[in-house]
C-alpha positions in Angstrom: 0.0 0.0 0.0 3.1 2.4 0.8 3.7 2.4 -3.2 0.3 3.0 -3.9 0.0 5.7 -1.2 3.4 7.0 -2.9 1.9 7.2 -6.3 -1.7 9.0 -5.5 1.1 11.9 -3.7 2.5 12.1 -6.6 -0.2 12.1 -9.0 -2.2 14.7 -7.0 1.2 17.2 -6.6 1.0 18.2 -9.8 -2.5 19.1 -9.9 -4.7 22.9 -8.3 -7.4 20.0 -7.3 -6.9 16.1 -5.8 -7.3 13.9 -8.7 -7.7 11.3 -6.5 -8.7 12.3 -3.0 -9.2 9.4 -1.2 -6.7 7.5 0.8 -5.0 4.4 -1.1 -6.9 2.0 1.4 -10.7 3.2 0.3 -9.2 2.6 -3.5 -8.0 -0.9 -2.9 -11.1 -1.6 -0.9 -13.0 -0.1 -3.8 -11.0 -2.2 -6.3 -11.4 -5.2 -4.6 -15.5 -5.0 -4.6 -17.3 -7.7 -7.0 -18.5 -5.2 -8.7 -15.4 -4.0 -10.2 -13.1 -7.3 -9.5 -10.0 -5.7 -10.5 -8.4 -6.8 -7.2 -8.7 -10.1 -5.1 -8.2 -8.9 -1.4 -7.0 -11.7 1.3 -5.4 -12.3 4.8 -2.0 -14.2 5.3 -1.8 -16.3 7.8 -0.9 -14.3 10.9 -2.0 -11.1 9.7 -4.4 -9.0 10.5 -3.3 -6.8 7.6 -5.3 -7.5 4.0 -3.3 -7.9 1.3 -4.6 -7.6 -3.0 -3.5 -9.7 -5.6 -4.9 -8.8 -9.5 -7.5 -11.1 -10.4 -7.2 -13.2 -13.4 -9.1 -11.0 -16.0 -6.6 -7.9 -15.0 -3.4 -9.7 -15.5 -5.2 -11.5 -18.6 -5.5 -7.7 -19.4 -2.0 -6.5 -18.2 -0.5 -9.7 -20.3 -2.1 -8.7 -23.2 -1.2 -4.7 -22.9 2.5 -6.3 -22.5 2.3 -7.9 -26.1 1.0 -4.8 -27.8 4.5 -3.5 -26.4 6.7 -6.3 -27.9 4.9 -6.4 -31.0 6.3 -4.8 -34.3 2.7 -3.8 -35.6 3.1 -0.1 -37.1 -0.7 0.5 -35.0 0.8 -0.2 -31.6 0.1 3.2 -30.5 -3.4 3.3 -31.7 -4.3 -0.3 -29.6 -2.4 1.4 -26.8 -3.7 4.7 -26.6 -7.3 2.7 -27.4 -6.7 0.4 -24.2 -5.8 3.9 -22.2 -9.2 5.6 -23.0 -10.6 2.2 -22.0 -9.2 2.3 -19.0 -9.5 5.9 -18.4 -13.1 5.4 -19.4 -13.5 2.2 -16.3 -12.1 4.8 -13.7 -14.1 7.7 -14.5 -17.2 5.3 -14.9 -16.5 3.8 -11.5 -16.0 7.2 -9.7 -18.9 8.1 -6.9 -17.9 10.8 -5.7 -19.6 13.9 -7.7 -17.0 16.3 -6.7 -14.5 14.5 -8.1 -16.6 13.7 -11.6 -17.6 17.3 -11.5 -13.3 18.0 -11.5 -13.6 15.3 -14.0 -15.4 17.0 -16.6 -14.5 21.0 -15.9 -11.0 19.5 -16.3 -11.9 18.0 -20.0 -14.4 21.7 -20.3 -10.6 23.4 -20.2 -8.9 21.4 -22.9 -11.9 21.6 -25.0 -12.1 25.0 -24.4 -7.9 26.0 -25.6 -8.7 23.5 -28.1 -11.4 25.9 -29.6 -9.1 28.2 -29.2 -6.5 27.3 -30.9 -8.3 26.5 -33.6 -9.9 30.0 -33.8 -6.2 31.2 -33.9 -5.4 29.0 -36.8 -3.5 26.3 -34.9 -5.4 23.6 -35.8 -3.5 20.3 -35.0 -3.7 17.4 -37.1 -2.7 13.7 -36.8 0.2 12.7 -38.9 -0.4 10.2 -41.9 1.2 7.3 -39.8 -0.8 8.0 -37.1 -3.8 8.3 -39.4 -2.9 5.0 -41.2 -2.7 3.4 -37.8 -6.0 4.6 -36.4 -7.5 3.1 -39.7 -5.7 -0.2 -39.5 -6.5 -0.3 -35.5 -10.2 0.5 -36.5 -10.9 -2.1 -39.5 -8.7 -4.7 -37.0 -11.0 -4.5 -34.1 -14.2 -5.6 -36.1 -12.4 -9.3 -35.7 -11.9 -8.4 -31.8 -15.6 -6.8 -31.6 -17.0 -10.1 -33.0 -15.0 -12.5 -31.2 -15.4 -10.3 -27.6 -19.3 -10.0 -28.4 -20.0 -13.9 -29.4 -17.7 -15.0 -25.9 -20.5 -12.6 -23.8 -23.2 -14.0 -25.8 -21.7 -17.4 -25.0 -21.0 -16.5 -21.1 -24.5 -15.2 -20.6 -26.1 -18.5 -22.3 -24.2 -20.3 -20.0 -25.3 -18.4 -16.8 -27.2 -20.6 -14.2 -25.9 -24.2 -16.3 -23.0 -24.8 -13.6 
């Protein structure tokens, strides 16, 4: 928990507002909750201390993030800064707090704001043709994963109640 703890400090230094305002314990409890089951939470013998462990599905996840970074595929960045707003997405989904998801969103209100800016200006920024190419080939690829991800829950809910 000290890393964790370690890593919220630092995350929230660099910002006017707590990004994340709650002590590492309430996250890891939070994580930890079936509803989310991104963390398996136990007690070692002797100790009175939980500790977490990923589930399976996370480090299924955190495997699969690892191949997109050893793979030679030109849309690596696309998957990865897909599987980042997918995560981002999970976080900001999960939050309950309303402060925090009213921070949220004045926060994204800024950057949409200098972005119309900018563009009013004349500087409007535009993906490069890689990039472009990459998003494209990221896009078309994903119709396979869509399929495949969306015939394994049609599978897993017809299976529901059989064990």
């Amino acid at each position: 928990m000290p890393r964790l703890e370690d890593t919220l400090y630092a995350i929230n230094a660099g910002s006017e507002t707590a990004l994340y305002p709650k002590p590492a314990r309430e996250y890891l409890k939070d994580w930890a909750e079936d509803d989310k089951g991104w963390l398996r939470r136990f007690y070692p013998k002797e100790s009175d201390e939980p500790h977490f462990d990923l589930t399976p599905a996370v480090e299924a996840a955190m495997e699969w993030l690892k191949s997109l970074l050893q793979s030679r595929f030109v849309g690596t960045e696309s998957r990865l800064l897909t599987i980042f707003q997918l995560l981002q997405q999970m976080i900001q989904g999960a939050e309950t707090d309303p402060e925090i998801r009213i921070q949220e969103l004045d926060s994204k209100k800024q950057r949409l704001d200098q972005e119309i800016a900018d563009i009013r200006d004349g500087r409007i920024e535009l993906i490069s043709p890689v990039a472009l190419k990459e998003r494209h080939q990221t896009g078309h690829g994903s119709s396979a994963v869509h399929t495949t991800t969306a015939s394994g829950y049609r599978a897993a809910g017809n299976s529901r109640g059989k064990r």
